[in-house]
N, C-alpha and C positions, 0 to 999 in steps of 0.2 A: 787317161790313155795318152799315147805318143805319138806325134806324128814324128818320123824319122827321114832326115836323107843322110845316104851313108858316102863314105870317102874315101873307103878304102880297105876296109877292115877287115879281114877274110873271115871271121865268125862273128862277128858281134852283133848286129841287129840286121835284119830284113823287114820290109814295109807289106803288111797287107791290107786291103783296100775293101773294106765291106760296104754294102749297102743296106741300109734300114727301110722299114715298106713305108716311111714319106718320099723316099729316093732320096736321101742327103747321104754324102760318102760318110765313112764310119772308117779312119785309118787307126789300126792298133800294129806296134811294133810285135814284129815275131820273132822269137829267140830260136837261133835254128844252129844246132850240131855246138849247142854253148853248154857248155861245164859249169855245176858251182861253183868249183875256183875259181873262173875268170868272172863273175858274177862278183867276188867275192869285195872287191875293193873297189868295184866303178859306181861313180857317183853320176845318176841320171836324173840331170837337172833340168832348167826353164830354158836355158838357151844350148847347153852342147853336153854330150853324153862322152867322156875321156874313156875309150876302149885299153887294155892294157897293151893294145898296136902302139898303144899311144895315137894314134891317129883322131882328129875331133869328129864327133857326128856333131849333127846340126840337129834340135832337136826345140818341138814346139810342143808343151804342154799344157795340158787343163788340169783345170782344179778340181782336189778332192769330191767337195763338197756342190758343185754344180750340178744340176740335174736338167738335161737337156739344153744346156746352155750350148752355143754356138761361139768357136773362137776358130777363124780361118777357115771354115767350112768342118769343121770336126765337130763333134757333140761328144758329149760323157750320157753315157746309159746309165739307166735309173735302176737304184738297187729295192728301193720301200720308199712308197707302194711299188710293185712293176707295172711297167709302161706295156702296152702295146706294138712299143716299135722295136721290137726286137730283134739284135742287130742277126742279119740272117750272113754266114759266113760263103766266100767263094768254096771251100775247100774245108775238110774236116778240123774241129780244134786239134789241135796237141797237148801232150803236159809239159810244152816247153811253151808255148803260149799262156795258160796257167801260171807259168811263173813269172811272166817276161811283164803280165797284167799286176803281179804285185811289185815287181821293181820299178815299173813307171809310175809308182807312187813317189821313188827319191827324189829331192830335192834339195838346194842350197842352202845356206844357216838364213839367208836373208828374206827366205820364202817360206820357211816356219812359220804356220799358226797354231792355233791352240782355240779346238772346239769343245763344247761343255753341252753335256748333256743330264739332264735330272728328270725325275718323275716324282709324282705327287697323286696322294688319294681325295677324291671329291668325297664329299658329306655333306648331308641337309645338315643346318646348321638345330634345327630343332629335334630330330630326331636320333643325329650321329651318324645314320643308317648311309652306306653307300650310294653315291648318285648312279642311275639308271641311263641308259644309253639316252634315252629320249633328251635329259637334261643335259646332257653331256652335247648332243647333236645341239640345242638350243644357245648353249654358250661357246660353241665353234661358229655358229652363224653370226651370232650377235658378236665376238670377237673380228670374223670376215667382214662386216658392215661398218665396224666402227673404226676399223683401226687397219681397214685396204690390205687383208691377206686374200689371196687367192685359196678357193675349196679343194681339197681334194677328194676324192670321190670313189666308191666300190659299189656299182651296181648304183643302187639309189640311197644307199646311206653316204651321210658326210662321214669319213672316219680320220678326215685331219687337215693340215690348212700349211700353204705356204707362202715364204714372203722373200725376197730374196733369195739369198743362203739360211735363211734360218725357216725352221718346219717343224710343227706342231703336230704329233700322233696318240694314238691311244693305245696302253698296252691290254691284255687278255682282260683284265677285269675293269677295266675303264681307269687305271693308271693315267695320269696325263701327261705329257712329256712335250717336252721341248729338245728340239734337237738345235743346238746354236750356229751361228756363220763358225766358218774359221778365222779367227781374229788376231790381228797380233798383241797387243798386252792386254792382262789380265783386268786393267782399269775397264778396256771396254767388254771381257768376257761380264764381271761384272755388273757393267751399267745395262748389259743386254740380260741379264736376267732379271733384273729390278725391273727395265720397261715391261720384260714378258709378264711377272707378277701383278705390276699396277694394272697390265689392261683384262689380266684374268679376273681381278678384283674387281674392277670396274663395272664389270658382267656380269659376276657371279654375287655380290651383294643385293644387285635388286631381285637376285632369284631365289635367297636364302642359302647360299650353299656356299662352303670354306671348303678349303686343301691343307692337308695335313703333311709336313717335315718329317714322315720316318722311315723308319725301313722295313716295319713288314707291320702290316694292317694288325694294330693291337685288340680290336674289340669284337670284330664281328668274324661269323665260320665261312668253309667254302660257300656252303648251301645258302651265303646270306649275300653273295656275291655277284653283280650281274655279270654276262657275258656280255662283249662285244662282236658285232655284227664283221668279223673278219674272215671271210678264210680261211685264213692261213692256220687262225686262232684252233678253229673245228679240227683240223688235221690232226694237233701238236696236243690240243684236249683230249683226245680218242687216245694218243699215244704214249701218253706220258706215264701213263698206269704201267704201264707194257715194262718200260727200263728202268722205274725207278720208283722210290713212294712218295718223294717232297716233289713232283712234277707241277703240280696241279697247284700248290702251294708258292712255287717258283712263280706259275705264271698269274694267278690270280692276286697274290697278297703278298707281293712285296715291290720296294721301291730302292732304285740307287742310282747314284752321282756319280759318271764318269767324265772323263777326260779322252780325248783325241791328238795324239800329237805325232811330229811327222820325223822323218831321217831322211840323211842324206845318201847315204849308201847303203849298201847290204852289209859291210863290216858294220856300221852306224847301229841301224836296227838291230845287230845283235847284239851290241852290247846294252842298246836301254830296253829290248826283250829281257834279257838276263836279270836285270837291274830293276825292272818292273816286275818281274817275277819273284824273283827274292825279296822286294820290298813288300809286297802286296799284302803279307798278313801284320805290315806294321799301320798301311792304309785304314785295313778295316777295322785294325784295332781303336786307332787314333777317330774312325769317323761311326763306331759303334754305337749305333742308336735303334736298334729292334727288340728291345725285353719281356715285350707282351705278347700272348697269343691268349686270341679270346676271354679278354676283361682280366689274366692276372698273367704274375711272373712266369715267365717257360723256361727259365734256367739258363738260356743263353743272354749275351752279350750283344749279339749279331744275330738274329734269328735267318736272317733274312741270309748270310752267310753261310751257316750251317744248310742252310735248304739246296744249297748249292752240292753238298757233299753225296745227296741222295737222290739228285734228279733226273740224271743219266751220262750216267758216265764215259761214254763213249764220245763224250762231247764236251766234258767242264775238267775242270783239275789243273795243277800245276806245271804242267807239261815238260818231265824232266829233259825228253829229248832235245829241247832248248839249250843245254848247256853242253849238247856233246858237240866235241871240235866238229865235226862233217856239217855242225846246222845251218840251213839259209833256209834262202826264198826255195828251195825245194823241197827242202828236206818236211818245210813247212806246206806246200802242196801237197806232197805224199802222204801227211797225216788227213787233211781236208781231202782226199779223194777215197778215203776209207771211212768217213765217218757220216752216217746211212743220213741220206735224206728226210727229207719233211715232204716235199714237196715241188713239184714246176707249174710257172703259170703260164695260159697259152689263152689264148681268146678269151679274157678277161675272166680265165675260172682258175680256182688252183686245184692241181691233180693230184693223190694224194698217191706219195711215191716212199712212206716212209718203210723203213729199213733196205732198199736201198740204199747204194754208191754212186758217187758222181764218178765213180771209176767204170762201173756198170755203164754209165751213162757217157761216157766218153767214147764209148766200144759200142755204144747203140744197140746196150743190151739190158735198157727198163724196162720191165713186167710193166709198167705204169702206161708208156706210150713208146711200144716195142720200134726198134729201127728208125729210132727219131733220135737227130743229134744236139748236144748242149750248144749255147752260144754263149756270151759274154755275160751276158743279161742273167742267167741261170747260173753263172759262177759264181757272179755278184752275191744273187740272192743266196746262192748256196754258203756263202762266208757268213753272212748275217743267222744260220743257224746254229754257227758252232760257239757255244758260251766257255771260253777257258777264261783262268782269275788274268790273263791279258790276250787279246785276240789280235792278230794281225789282219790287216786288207791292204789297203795303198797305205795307210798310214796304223799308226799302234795305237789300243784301245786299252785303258788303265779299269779294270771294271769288281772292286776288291771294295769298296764305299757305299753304306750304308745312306739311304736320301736324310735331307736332312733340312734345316732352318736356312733361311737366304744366308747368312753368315758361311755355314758352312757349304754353298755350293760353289762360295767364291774358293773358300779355301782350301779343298779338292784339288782344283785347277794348279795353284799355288804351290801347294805339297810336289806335284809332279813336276811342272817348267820348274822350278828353282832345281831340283836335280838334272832333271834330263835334259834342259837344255841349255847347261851349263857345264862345260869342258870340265873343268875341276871337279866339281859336285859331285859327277856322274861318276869320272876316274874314282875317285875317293870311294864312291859307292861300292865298286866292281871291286875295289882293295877290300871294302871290311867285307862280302859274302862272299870272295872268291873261296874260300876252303869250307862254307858250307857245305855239308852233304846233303845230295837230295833227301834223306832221310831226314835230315832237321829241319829243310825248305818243309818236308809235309807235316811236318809235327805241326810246325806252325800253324800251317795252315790248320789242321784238325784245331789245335787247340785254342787258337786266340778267338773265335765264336763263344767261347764258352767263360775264359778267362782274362784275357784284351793283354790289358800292357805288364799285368801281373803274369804272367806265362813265363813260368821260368825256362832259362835257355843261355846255356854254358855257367859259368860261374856266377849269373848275376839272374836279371829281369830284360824280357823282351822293351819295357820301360826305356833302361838305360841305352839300348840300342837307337829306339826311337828320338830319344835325346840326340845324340850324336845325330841322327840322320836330319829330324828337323831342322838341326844348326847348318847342317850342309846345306838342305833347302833354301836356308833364309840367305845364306852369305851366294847361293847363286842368283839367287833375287836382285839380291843387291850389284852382284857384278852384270848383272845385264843393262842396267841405271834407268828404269823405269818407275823408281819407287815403288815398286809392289810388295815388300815384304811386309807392309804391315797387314796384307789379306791372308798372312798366318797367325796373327793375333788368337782367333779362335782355334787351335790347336797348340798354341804355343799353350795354353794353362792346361792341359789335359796330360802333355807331357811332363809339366812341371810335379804335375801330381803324380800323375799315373791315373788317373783316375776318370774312367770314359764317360762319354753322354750319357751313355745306355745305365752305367750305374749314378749317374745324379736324378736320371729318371725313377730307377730304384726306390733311390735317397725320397725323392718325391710322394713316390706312391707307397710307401712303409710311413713315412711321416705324416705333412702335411695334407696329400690327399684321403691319408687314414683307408690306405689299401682300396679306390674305387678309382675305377680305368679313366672316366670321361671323364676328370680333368685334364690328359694329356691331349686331347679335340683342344683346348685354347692355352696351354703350354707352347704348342706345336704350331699353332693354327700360321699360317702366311699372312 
């Protein structure tokens, strides 16, 4: 959020002043009687916001990634878990407020980080079988005591831990996830996931229990699956049957690796939205590692990908209105206020508000909790339900990767900053898919879960595409001069081939494992 003083500028920001029930001020910039046009090119950065008055604001921001954090008397509200202090407003939101919360996400080339997120399956190491909350509650405490993370807490269950910028949660089926700081080079995205592994390891060996590298639970069914003591979980479990039939599948039994990265304008973000979007089914192809369901082959590539095509669609997909001229930060509100809730939380319970609108809810008109208005805090959490193959908030989320071996969660990371936050790389990008038609954007995506980098597309192989894009990736590696190209190593041989994880796992289990699943529990193991 921004704190704003302004200089002159007859439309460009105005300052509203909230209070949260600790009483600490909460200022958020309000965008009032502003056009996406004029939106379109201003870069709203750490120290001044250039209005197209041209005129400077003075502008002091927080970070992404802080949660509760105090800078000049302002705080950033908490999106997961929600807080209790939720920011209560002078006067009703708007959906020009709405927008004005994803633009003060921009930022300068020099305040770019790059956050890494991955999940991972627990298993007794004797059994194979899923770890159960209780074990899962055990190795959060013992990770809390040994290694100084703060708990986080629902009711009386622990369901995740934080330490700084970085924070530890659990997805629907006891998925364990690490959510990383915002960092700036990938050396340290990297060494931050190694530390997270050694102290998970450290815990989890004297209790019998490994994590498994893949992307959708190979051996065991729903019914074999615990649930996690969340909220949020119970609402989204009831509803999932409702819009779609891989729901439940989605949230129980799968895992993946994304990336977090930032822009500096609203022109900026559209062009690495565009560019993440059209690359997205070369990601999952390249980072393909789901073949199994339930102890044999399931015909995809990416299972854990295709789960995505059938879970509800009012909420995942390609999102073509991305590449029409009128797109920004509104155009992208006005999708997120049509797309039906899950949920608001309010005195430490979550209410359950699905198929509802936050558009409903803007107008104080939820069936769920009649004539009660949204705050910031309810926006937040309202972004984090919508799954598109890239999601927008303050900052863009690359979410098209299958989890995977500590090798590839560096390389994840890697594949994205070498293009998108690299001038050239990027341009180059937006040259080779600028005459894509949505229509082949979606083939793609349909097909590469099934097929990877064999997906044929125009004259050749989705492969040969990939080739080229990698090389782009690596030469923007190189020109940022951090040495980080060599965390595409692991990807670099997958293009050389064509030939994904997901099928050397194949290769594996037709051969050497002589067709039986649990040899991939110590293929895979962390």
């Amino acid at each position: 959020m921004a704190l704003i003083t302004q200089t002159g500028s007859s439309y460009c920001i105005r300052n509203e002043m909230f209070q949260n029930k600790t009483g600490q001020n909460v200022v958020f910039s309000r965008a009032s009687n502003i056009e996406a046009s004029k939106l379109k090119d201003n870069c709203i950065g750490f120290s001044s916001l250039l209005c197209n008055s041209a005129r400077k604001t003075q502008i002091l921001h927080t970070d992404n990634a802080g949660v509760g954090q105090k800078r000049s008397h302002s705080v950033v509200v908490a999106a997961s878990p929600p807080t209790e202090d939720a920011v209560i407003a002078t006067e009703p939101l708007t959906k020009e407020d709405l927008v004005a919360y994803l633009a003060s996400g921009c930022k300068p080339k020099e305040a770019w980080r790059i956050g890494t997120e991955h999940e991972k399956f627990g298993f007794e190491l004797k059994s194979l079988r899923p770890v159960k909350y209780e074990q899962i509650s055990e190795l959060l405490n013992g990770i809390a005591e040994r290694f100084d993370w703060e708990k986080v807490m629902e009711g009386d269950y622990i369901i995740g831990l934080k330490q700084g910028k970085q924070s530890i949660s659990l997805e629907p089926g006891g998925q364990f996830e690490l959510s990383g700081a915002p960092l700036e080079t990938l050396h340290q995205t990297c060494a931050e996931v190694n530390s997270h592994l050694y102290q998970v390891k450290a815990v989890t060996e004297e209790m019998g229990i490994g994590f498994l590298g893949i992307g959708f639970q190979p051996k065991w069914g729903l019914k074999d699956i615990p649930i996690m003591p969340k909220g949020r979980y119970e609402i989204m479990k009831n509803y999932m049957p409702k819009v779609g039939t891989l729901g439940l599948d989605m949230m129980f039994r799968t895992c993946t690796v994304q990336v977090n990265l930032d822009f500096s304008s609203e022109a900026d973000m559209i062009r690495k939205f565009r560019a993440g979007l059209a690359l997205q089914p070369i990601a999952t192809a390249l980072f393909a590692n789901s073949p199994f369901t339930e102890g044999k082959p399931n015909g995809f590539l990416s299972m854990r990908s295709q789960i995505w095509t059938d879970t509800d669609n009012n909420r995942t997909g390609m999102l073509p209105f991305v590449f029409d001229d009128s797109f920004g930060f509104e155009q992208y509100v006005d999708y997120a206020l049509d797309v039906p809730m899950y949920f608001v939380y309010r005195n430490k319970k979550y209410i359950d508000c699905t198929g509802m609108t936050f558009r409903d809810f803007l107008a104080g008109k939820l069936r769920c909790i009649p004539g009660e208005l949204p705050t910031l805090n309810d926006w937040e959490n309202h972004l984090t339900t919508i799954f598109p193959e890239v999601r927008l908030k303050r900052y863009l989320e690359m979410r098209g990767a299958d989890g995977g071996p500590w090798r590839r969660l560096c390389a994840l990371p890697a594949f994205w900053v070498g293009i998108l936050y690299d001038e050239v790389s990027l341009q180059n990008v937006l040259d080779i898919t600028a005459d894509w038609t949505p229509e082949e954007r979606q083939m793609l995506r349909n097909k590469v879960p099934i097929t990877g980098l064999k997906t044929p597309f125009r004259d050749g192989l989705l492969k040969h595409v990939a080739q080229d894009v990698v090389k782009l990736a690596k030469d923007g590696l190189e020109r940022r001069g951090f040495k980080e190209s060599g965390f595409l190593n692991e990807v670099a041989e997958v293009v050389r081939t064509g030939v994904t994880p997901a099928e050397r796992l194949l290769e594996l289990y037709n051969g050497k494992w002589e067709q039986q699943i649990d040899p991939v529990f110590e293929e895979l193991l962390y």
